[in-house]
Backbone and ligand atoms as CSV (ligand in chain L), in Angstrom:
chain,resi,resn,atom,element,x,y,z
A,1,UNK,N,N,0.854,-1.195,0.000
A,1,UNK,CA,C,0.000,0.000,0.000
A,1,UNK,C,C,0.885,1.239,0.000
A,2,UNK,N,N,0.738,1.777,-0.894
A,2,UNK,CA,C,1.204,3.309,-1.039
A,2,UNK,C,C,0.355,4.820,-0.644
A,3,UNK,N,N,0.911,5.894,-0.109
A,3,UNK,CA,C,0.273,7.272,0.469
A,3,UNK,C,C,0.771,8.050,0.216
A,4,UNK,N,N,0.101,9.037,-0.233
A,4,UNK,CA,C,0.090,10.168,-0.644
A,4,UNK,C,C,-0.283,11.449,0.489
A,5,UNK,N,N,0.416,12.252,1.160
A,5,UNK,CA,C,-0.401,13.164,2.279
A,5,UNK,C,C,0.250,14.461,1.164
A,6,UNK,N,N,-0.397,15.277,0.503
A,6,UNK,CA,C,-0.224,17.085,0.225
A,6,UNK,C,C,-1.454,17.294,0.492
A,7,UNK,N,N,-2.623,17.355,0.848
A,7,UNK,CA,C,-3.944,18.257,1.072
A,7,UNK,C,C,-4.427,17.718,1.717
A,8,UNK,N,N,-5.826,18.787,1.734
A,8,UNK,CA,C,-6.497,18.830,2.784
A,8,UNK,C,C,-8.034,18.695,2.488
A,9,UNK,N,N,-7.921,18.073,1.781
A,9,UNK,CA,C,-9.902,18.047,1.506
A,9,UNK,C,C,-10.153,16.477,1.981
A,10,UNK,N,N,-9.033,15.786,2.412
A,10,UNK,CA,C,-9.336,14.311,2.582
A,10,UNK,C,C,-8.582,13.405,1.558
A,11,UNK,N,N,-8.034,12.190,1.907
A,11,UNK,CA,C,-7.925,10.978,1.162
A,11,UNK,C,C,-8.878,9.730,0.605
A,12,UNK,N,N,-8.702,9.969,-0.794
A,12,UNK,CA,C,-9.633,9.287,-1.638
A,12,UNK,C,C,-8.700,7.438,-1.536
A,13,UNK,N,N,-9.567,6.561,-1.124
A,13,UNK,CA,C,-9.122,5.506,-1.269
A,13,UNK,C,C,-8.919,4.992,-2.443
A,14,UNK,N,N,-7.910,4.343,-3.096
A,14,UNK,CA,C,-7.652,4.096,-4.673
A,14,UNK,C,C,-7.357,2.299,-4.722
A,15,UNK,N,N,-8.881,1.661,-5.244
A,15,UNK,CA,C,-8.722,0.227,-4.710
A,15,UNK,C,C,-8.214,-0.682,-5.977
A,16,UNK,N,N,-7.395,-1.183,-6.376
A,16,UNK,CA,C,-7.424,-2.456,-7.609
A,16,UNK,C,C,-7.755,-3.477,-7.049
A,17,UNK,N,N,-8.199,-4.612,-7.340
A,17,UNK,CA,C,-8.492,-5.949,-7.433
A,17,UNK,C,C,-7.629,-6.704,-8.186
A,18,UNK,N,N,-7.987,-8.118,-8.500
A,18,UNK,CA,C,-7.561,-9.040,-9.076
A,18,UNK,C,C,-6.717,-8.824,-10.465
A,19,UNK,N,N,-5.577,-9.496,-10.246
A,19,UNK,CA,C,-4.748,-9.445,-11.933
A,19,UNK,C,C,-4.198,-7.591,-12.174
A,20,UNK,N,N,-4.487,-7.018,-11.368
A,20,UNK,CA,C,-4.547,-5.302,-11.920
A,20,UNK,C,C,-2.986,-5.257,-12.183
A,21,UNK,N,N,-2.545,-6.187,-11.309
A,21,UNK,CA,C,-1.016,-6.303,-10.903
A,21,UNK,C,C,0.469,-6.536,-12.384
A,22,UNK,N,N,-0.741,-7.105,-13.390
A,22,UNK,CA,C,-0.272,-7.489,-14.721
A,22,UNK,C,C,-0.232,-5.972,-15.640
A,23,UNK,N,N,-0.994,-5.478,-15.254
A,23,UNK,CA,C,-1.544,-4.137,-16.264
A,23,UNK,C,C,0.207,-3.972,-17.274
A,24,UNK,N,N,0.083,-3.620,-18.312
A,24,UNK,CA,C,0.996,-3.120,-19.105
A,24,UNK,C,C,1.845,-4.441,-19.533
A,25,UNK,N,N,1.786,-5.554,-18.794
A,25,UNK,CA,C,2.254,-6.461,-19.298
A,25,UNK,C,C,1.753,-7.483,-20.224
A,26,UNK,N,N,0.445,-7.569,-20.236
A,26,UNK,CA,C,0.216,-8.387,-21.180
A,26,UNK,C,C,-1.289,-7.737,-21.939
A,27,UNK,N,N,-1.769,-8.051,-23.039
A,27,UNK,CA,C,-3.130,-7.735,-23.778
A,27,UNK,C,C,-3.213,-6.079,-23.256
A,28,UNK,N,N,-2.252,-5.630,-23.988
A,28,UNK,CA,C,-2.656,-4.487,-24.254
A,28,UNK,C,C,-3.379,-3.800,-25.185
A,29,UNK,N,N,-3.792,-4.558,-26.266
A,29,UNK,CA,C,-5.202,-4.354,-26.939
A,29,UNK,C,C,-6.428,-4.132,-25.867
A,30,UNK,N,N,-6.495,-4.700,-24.996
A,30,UNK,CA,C,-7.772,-4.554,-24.097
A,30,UNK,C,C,-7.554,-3.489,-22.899
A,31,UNK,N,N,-6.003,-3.521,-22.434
A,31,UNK,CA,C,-6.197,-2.930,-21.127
A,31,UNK,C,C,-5.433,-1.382,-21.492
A,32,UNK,N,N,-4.515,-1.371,-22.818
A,32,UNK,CA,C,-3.457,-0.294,-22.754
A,32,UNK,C,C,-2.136,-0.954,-21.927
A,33,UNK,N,N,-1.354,-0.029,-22.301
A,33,UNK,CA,C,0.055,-0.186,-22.186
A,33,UNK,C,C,0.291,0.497,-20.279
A,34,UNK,N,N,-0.277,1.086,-20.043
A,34,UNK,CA,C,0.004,1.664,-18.851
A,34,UNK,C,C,0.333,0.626,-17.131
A,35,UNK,N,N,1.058,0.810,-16.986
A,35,UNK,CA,C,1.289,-0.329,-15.664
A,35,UNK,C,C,0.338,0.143,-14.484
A,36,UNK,N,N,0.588,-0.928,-13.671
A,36,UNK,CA,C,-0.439,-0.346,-12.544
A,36,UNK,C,C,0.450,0.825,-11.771
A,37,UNK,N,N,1.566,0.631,-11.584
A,37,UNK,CA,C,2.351,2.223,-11.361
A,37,UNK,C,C,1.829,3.402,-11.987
A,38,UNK,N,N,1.976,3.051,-13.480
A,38,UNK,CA,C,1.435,4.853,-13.886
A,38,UNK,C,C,0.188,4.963,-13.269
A,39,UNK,N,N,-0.658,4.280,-13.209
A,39,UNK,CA,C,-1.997,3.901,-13.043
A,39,UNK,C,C,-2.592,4.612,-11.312
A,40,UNK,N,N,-1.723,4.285,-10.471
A,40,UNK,CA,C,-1.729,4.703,-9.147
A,40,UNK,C,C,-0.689,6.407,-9.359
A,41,UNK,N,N,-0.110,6.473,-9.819
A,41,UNK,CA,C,0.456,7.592,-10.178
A,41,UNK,C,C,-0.465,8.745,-10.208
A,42,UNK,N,N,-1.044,8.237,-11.778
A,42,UNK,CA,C,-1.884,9.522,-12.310
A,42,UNK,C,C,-2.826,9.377,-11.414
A,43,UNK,N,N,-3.620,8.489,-11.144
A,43,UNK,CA,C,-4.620,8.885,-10.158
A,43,UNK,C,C,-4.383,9.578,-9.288
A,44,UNK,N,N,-3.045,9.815,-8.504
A,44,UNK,CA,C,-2.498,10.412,-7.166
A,44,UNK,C,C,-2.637,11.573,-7.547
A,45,UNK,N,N,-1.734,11.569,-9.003
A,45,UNK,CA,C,-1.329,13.426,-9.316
A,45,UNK,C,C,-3.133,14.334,-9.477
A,46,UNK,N,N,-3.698,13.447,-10.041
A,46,UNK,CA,C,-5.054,14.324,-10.150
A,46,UNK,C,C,-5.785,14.178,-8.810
A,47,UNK,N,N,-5.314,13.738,-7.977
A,47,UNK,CA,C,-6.044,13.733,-6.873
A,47,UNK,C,C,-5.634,14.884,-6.206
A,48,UNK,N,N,-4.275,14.999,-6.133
A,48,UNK,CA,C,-3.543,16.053,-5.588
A,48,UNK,C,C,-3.757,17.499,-6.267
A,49,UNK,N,N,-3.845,17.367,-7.698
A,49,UNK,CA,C,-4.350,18.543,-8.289
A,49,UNK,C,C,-5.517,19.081,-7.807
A,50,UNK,N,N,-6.450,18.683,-7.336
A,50,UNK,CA,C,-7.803,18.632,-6.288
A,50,UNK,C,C,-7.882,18.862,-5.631
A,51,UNK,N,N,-6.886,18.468,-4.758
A,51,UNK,CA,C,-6.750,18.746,-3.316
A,51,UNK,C,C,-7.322,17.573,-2.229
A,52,UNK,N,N,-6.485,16.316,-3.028
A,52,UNK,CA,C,-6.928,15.218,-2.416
A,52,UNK,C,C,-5.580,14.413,-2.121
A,53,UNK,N,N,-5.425,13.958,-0.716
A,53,UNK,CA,C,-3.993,12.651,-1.079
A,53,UNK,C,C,-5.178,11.648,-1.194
A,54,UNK,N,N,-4.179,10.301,-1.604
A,54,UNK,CA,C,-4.523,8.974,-1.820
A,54,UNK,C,C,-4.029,7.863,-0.484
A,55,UNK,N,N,-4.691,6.742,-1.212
A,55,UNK,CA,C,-4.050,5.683,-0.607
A,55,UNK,C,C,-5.045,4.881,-1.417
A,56,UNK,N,N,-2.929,4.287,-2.104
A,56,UNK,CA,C,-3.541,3.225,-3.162
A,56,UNK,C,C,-3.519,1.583,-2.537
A,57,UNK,N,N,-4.010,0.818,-2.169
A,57,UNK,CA,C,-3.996,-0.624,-2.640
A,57,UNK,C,C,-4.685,-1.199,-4.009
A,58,UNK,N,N,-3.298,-2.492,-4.251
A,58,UNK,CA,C,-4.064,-3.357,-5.583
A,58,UNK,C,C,-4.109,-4.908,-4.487
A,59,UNK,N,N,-4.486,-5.467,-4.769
A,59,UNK,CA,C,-4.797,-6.395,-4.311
A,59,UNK,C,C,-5.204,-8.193,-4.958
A,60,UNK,N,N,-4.762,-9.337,-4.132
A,60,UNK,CA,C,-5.682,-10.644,-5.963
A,60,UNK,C,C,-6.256,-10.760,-4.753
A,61,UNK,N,N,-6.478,-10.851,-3.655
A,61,UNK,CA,C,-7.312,-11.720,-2.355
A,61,UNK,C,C,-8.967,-10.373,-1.858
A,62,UNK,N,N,-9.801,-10.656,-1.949
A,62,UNK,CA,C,-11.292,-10.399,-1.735
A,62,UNK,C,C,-10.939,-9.684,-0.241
A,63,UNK,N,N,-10.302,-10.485,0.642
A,63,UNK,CA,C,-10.446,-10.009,2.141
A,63,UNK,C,C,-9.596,-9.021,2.548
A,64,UNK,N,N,-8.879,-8.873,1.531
A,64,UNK,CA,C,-7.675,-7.704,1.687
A,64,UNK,C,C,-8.578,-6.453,1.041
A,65,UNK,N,N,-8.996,-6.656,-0.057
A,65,UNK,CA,C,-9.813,-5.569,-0.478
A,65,UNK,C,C,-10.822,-5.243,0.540
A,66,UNK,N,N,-11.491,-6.217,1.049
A,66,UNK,CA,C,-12.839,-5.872,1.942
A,66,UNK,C,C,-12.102,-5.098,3.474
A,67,UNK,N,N,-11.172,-5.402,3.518
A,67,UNK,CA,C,-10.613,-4.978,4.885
A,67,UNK,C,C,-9.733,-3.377,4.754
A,68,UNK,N,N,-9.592,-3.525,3.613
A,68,UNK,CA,C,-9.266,-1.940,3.035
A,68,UNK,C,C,-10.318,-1.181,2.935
A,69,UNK,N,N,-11.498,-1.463,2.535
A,69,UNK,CA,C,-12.921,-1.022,2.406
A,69,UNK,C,C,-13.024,-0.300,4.097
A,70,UNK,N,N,-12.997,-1.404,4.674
A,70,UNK,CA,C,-13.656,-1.297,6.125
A,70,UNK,C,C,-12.731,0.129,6.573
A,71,UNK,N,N,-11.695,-0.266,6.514
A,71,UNK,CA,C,-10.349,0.602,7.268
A,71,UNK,C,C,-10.668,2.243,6.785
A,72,UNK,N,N,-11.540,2.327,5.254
A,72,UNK,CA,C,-11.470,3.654,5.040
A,72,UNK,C,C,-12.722,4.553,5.604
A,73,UNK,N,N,-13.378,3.678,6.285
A,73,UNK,CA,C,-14.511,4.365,7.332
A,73,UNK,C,C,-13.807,5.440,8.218
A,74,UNK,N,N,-14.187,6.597,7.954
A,74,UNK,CA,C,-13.761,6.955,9.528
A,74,UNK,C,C,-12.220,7.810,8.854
A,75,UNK,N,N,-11.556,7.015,7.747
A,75,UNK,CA,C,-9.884,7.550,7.342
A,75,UNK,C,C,-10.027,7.944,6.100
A,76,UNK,N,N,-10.929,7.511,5.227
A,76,UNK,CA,C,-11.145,7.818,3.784
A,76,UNK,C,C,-12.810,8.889,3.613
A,77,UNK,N,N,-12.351,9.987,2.553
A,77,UNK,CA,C,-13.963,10.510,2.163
A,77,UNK,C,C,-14.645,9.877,1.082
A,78,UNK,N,N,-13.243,9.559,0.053
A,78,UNK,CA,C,-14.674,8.273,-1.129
A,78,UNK,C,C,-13.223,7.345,-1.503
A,79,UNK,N,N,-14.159,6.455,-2.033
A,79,UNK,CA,C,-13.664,5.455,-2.774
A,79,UNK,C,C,-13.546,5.544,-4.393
A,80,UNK,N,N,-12.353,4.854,-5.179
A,80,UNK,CA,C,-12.146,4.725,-5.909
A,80,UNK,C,C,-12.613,2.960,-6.388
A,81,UNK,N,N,-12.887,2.502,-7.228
A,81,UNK,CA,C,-12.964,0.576,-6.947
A,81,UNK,C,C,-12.309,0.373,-8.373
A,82,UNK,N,N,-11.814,-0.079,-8.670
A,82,UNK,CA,C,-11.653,-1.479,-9.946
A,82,UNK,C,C,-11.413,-2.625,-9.410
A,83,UNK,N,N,-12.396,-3.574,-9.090
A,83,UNK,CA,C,-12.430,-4.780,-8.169
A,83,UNK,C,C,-12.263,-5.224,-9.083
A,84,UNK,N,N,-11.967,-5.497,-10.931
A,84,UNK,CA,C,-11.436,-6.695,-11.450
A,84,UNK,C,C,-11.846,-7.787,-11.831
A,85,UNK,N,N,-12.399,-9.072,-11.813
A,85,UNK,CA,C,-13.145,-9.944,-12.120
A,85,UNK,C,C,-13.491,-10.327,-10.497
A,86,UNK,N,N,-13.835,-9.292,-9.393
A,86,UNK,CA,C,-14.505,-10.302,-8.455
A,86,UNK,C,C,-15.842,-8.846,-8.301
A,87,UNK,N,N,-15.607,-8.060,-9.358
A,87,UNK,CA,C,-17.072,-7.128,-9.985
A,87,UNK,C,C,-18.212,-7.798,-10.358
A,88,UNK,N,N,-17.801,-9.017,-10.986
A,88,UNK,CA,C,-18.980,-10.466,-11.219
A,88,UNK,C,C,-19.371,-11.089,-10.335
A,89,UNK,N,N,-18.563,-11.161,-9.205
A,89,UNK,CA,C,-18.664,-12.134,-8.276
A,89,UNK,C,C,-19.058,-12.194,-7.214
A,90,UNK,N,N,-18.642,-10.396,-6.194
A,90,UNK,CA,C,-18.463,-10.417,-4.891
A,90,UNK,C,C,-19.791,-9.757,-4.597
A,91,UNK,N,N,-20.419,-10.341,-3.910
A,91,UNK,CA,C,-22.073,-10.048,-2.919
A,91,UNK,C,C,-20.772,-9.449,-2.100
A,92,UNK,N,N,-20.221,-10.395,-1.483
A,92,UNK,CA,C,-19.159,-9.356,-0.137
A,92,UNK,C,C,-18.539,-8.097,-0.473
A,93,UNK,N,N,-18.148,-7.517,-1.896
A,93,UNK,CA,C,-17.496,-6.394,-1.918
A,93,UNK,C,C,-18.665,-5.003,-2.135
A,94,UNK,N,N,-19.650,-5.993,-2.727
A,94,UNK,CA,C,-20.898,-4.915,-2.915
A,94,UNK,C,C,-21.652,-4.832,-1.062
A,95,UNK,N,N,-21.630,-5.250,-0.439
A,95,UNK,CA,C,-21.788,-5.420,1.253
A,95,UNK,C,C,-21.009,-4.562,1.892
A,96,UNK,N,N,-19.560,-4.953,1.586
A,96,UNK,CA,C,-18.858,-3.427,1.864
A,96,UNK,C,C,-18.945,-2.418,1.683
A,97,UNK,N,N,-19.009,-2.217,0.320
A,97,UNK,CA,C,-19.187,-0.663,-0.044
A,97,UNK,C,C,-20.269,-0.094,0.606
A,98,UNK,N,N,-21.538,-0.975,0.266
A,98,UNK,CA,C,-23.161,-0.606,1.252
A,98,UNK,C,C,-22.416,0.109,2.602
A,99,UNK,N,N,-21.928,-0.564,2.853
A,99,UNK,CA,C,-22.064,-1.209,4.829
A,99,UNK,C,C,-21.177,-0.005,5.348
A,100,UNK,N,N,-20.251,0.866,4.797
A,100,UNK,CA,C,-19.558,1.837,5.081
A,100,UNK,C,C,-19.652,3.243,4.820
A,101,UNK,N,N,-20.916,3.266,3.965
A,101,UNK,CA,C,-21.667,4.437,3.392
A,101,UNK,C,C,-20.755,5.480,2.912
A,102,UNK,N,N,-19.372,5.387,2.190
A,102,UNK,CA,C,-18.621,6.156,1.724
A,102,UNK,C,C,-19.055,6.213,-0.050
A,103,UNK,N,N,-19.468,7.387,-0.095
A,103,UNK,CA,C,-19.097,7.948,-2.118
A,103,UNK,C,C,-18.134,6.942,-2.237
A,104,UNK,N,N,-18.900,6.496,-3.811
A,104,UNK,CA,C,-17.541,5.063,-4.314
A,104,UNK,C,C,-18.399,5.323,-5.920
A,105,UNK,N,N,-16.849,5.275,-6.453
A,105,UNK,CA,C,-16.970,5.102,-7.871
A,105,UNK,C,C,-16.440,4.194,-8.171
A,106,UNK,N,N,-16.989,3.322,-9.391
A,106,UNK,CA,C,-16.753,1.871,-10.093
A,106,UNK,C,C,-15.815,2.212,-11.505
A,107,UNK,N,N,-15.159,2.159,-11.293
A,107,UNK,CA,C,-14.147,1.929,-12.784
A,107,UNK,C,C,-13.983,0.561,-13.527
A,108,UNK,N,N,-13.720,0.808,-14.535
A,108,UNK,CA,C,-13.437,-0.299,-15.366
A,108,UNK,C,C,-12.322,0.018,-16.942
A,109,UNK,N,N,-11.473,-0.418,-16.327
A,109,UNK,CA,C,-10.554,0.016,-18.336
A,109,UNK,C,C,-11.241,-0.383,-19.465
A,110,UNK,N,N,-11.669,-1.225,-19.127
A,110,UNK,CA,C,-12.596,-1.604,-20.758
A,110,UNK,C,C,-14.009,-1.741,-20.760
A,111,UNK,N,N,-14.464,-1.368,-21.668
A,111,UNK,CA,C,-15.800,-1.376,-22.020
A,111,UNK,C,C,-16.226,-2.528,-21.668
A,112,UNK,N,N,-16.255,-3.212,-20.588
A,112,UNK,CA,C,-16.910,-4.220,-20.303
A,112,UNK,C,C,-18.564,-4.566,-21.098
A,113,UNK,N,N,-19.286,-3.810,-21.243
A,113,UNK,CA,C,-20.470,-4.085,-22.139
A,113,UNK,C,C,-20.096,-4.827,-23.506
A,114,UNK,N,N,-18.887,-4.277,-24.518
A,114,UNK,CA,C,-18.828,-4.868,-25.583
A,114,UNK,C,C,-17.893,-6.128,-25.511
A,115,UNK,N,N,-18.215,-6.902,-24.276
A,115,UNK,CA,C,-17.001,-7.754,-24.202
A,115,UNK,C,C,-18.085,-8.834,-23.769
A,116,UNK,N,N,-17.580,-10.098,-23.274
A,116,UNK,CA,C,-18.479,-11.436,-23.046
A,116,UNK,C,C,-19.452,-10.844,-21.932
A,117,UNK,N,N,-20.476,-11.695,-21.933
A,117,UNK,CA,C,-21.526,-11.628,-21.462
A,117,UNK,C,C,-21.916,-11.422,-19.810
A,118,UNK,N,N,-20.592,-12.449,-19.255
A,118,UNK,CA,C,-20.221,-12.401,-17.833
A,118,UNK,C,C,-19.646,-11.466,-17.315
A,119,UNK,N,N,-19.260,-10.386,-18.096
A,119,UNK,CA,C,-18.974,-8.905,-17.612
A,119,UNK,C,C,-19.821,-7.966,-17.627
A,120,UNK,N,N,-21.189,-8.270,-18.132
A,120,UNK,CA,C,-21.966,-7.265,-18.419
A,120,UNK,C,C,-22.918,-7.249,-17.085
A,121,UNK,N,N,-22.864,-7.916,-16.075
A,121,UNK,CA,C,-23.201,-7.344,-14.775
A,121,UNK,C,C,-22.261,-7.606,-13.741
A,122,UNK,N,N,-22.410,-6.356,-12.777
A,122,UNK,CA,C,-21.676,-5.926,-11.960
A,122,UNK,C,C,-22.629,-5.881,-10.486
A,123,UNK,N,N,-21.797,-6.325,-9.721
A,123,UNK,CA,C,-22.124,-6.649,-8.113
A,123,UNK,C,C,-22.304,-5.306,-7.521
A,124,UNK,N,N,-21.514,-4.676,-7.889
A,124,UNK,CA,C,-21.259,-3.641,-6.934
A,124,UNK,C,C,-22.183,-2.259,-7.532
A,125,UNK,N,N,-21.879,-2.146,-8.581
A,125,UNK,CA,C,-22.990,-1.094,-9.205
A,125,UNK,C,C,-24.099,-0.287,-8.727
A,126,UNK,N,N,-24.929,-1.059,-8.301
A,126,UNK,CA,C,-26.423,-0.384,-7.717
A,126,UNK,C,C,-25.844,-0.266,-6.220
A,127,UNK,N,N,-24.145,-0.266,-6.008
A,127,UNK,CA,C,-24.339,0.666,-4.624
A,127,UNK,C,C,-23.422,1.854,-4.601
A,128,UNK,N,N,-23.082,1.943,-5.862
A,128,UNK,CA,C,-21.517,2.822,-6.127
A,128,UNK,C,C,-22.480,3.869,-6.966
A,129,UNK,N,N,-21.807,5.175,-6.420
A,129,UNK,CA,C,-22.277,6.772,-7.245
A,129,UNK,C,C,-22.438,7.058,-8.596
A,130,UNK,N,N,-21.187,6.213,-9.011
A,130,UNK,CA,C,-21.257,6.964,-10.376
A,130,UNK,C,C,-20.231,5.224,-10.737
A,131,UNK,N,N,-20.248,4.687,-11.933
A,131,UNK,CA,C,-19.768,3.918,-12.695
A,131,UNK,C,C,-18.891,4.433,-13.945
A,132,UNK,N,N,-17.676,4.099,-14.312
A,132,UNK,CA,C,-16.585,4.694,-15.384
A,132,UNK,C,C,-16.705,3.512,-15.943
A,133,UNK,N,N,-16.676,2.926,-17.090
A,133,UNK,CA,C,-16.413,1.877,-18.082
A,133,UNK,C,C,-15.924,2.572,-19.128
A,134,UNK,N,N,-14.996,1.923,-19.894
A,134,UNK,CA,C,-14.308,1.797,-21.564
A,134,UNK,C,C,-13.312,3.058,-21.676
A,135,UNK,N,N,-13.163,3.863,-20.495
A,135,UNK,CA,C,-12.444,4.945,-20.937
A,135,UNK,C,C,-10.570,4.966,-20.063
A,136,UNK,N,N,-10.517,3.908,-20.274
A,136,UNK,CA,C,-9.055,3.555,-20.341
A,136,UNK,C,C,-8.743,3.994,-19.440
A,137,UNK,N,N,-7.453,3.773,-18.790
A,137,UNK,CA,C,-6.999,4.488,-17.335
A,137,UNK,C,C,-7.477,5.864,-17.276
A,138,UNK,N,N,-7.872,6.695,-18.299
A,138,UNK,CA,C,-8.171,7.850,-17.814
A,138,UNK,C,C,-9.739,7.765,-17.097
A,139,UNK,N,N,-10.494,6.835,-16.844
A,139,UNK,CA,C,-11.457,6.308,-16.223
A,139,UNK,C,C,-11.246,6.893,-14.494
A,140,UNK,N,N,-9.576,6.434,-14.370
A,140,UNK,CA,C,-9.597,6.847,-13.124
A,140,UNK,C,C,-9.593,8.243,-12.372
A,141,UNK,N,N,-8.726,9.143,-13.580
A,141,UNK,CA,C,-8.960,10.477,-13.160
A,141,UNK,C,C,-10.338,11.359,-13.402
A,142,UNK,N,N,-10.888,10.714,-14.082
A,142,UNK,CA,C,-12.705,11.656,-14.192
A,142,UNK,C,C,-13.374,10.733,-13.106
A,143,UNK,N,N,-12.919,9.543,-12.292
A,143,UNK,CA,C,-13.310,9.326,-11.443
A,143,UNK,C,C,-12.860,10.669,-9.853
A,144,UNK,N,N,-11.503,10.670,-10.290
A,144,UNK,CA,C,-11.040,11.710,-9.156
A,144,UNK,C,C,-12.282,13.327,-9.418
A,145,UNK,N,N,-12.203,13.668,-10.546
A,145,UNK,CA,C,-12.846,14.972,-11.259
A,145,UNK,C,C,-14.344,14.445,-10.740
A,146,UNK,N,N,-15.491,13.579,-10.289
A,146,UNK,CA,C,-16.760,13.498,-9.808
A,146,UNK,C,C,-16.132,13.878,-8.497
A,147,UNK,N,N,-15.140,13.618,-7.166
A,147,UNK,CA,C,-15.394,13.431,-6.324
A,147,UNK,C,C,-14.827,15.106,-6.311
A,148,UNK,N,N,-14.156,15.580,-7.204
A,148,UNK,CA,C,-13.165,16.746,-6.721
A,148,UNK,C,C,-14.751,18.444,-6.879
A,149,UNK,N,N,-15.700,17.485,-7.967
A,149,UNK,CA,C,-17.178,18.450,-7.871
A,149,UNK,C,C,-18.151,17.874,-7.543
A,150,UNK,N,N,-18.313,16.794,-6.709
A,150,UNK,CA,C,-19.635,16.484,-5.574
A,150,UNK,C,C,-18.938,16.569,-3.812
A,151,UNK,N,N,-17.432,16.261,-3.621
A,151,UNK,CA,C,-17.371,16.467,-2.107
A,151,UNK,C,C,-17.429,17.633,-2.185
A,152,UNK,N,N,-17.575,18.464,-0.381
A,152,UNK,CA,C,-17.282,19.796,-0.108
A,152,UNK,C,C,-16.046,20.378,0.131
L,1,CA2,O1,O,-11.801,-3.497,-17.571
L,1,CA2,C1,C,-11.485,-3.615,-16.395
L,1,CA2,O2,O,-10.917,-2.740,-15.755
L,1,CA2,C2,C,-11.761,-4.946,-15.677
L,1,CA2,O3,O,-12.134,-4.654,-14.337
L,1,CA2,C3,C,-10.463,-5.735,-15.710
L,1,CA2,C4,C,-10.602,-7.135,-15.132
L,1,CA2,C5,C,-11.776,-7.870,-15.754
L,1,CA2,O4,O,-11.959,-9.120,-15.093
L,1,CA2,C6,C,-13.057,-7.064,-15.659
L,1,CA2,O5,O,-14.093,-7.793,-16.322
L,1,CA2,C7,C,-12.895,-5.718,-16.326
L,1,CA2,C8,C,-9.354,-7.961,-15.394
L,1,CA2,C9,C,-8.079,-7.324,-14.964
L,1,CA2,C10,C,-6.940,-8.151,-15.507
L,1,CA2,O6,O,-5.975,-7.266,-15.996
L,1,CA2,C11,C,-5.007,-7.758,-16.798
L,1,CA2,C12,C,-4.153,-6.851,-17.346
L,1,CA2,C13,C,-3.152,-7.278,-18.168
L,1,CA2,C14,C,-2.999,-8.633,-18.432
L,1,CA2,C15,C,-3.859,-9.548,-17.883
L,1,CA2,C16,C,-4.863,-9.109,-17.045
């Protein structure tokens, strides 16, 4: 886990999931060339442009994510998510997000809609603010840009 402290409007939690850990290394037709470094990077720098630090975890294990969830009660003002292929899966990560009542936005690098069928619903969705799909890592910074014009 990496942190970011320059401001003062609060730290936006910045979550990856499963495989995120590969980014830039392989099928970059689907995901882009960008590693999960630049990836936690740019999100930081536009967070900071805002007037937000971070704190990034990526994560492959469900309970590490859910326990990062929990931890930002109370330490985090919103959430960031790309939970990854457990977006199909996890009743528990969509429970979290519920269960901690923090602003959370859903990202996704790829257009998950024009892709197989088992991506085209998402667990977590009907509890997260706003949803980003198909718009490539920059998904994550217009995720930062909702929270930097709905927090106070
Ligand atoms: O498009 C996204 O951001 C996804 O959340 C990525 C997940 C996938 O299961 C979701 O359906 C959509 C997969 C992340 C795996 O990332 C890799 C990156 C490079 C090489 C292999 C996997």
């Amino acid at each position: 886990m990496t942190s970011s402290h320059a401001a003062d409007r609060g730290t936006l939690l910045i979550l990856n999931g499963p495989n995120l850990n590969l980014l830039g290394t392989r099928e970059p037709e689907i995901y882009g060339a960008s590693t999960l470094a630049d990836v936690e990077q740019l999100t930081t720098a536009a967070a900071k442009a805002a007037g937000f630090s971070t704190t990034c975890l990526q994560s492959n294990h469900e309970g590490a994510l859910l326990d990062a969830i929990h931890a930002a009660r109370g330490t985090a003002v919103g959430i960031i998510i790309n939970a990854g292929a457990y977006t199909h899966t996890s009743v528990a990560l969509r429970d979290a997000i519920a269960g901690v009542e923090l602003p959370t936005v859903e990202v996704h690098i790829s257009n998950v809609h024009k892709r197989e069928e088992f991506r085209h619903h998402s667990y977590l969705s009907a509890v997260c603010n706003a949803v980003i799909v198909g718009a490539g890592v920059h998904g994550y910074e217009l995720a930062v840009s909702y929270f930097a014009k709905t927090l106070a």
